[in-house]
C-alpha positions as a printed Julia matrix, in Angstrom:
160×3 Matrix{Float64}:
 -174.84  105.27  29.04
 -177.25  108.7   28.49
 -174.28  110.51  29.03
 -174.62  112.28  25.35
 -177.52  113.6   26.39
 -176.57  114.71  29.95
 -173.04  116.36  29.15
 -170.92  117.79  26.51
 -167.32  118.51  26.32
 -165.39  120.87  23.37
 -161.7   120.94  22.05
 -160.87  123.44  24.23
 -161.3   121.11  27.57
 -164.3   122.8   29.06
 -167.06  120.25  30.0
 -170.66  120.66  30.77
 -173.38  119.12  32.21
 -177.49  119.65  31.91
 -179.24  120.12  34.83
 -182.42  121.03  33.81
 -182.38  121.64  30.36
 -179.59  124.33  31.4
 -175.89  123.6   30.45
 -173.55  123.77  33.72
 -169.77  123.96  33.37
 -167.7   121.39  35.41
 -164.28  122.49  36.5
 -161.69  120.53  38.04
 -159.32  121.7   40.76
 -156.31  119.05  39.34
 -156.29  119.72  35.36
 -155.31  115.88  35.08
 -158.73  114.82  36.08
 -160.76  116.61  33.18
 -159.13  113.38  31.22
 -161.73  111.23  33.5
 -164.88  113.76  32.5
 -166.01  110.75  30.58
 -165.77  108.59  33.64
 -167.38  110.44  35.85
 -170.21  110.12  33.71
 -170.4   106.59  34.01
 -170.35  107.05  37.83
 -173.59  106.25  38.83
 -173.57  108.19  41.9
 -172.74  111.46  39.82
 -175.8   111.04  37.15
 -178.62  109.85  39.55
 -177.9   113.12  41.33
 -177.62  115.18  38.01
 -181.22  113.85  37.39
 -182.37  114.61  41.18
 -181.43  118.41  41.48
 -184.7   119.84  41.93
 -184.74  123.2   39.23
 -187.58  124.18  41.75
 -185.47  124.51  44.66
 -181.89  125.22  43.79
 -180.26  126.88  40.44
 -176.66  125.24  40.02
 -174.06  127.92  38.01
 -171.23  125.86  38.17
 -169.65  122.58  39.7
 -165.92  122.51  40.41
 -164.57  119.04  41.11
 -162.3   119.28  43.91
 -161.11  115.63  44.57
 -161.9   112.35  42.67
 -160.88  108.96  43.6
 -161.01  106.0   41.7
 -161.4   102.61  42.45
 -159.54  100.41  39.18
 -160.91  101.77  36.31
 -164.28  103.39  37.9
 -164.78  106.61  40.02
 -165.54  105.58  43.45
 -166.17  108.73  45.23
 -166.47  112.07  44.28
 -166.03  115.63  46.23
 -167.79  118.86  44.54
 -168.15  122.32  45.33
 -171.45  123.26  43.63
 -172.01  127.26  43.03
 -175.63  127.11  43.52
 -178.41  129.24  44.48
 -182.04  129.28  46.23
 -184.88  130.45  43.96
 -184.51  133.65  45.5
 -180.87  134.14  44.5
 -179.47  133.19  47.91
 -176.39  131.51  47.99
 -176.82  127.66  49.6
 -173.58  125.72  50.91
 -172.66  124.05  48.17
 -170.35  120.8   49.16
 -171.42  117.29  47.42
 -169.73  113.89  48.32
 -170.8   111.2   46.39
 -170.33  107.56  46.9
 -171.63  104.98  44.41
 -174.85  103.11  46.27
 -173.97  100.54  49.03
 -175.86   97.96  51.69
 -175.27   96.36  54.84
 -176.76   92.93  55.77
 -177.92   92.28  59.32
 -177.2    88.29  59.23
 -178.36   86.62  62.17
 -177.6    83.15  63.59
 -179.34   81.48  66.11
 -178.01   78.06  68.09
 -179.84   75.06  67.3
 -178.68   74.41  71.07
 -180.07   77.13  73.16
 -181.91   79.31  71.02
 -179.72   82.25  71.01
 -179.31   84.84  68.11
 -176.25   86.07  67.07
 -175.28   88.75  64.43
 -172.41   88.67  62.48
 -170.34   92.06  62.29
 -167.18   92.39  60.48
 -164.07   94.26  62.37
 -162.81   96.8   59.44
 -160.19   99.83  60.16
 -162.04  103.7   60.15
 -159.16  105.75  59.06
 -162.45  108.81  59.44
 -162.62  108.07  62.77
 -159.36  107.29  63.84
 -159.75  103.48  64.88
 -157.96  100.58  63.22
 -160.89   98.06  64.14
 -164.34   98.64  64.41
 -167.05   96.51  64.72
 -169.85   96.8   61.74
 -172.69   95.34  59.96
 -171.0    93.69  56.89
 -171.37   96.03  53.97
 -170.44   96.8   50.5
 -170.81   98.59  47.42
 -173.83   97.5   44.98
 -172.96   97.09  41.51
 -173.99   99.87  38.86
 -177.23   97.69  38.22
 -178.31   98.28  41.82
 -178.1    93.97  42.26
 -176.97   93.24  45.11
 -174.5    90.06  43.79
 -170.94   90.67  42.77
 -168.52   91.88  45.1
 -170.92   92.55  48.06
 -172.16   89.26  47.95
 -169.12   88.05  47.9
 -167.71   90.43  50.8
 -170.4    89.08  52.94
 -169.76   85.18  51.89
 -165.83   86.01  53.06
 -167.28   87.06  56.36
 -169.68   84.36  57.23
């Protein structure tokens, strides 16, 4: 979907992007990945920030994929190390995670009985932080459409 117009690959197994009108080459630290160029450009998260790099403000040389998960047959999260450059040919830190978009829902319940709210949190395990339950606003991935039914829905409904 508007990725022939946003990214290119040739025989040889170099692959390209365009980032404002200017072809970018995208490298990938584990050569088995450049078989998933063509998913990555399905990822959402990857080609809404293609088309948001501002050519005012930065000037990307290169991209260099170092880690790419999956989730099924979809990329769920990408890690890049972008070679980029203010518009006065400083060099800007250049790591990029990207996530597809998500959405938490604040439900609240209140008791017929005495009036008071309560608001539902689910109890999920935070391997980043280092604690196996934590309590959260239930939340989820959208869906490449941006609608909010489909599995988050659904994530919610198994919470409530």
């Amino acid at each position: 979907a508007g990725s022939d117009k946003h990214a290119r690959g040739d025989g040889s197994g170099v692959n390209a992007v365009e980032i404002n009108e200017k072809q970018v080459k995208v490298s990938f630290d584990d050569k088995d990945w450049t078989r998933l160029f063509d998913k990555m450009l399905e990822f959402k998260g990857f080609t809404d920030w293609l088309k948001r790099v501002d050519d005012k403000t930065f000037n990307i040389r290169g991209i260099r994929v170092q880690s790419l998960d999956m989730a099924g047959p979809k990329v769920s999260c990408l890690k890049l190390k972008v070679d980029a450059e203010d518009h006065f040919g400083n060099p800007l830190p250049g790591t990029v995670i990207l996530k597809g978009q998500s959405v938490s829902v604040m439900v609240v319940i209140t008791c017929d009985e005495d009036n008071k709210q309560y608001v539902v949190l689910s109890v999920e395990p935070r391997v980043a932080i280092g604690r196996n339950s934590v309590p959260e606003l239930p939340s989820g991935f959208l869906e490449d459409s941006g609608d909010f039914a489909g599995r988050t829905a659904v994530l919610i409904e198994e919470v409530l």
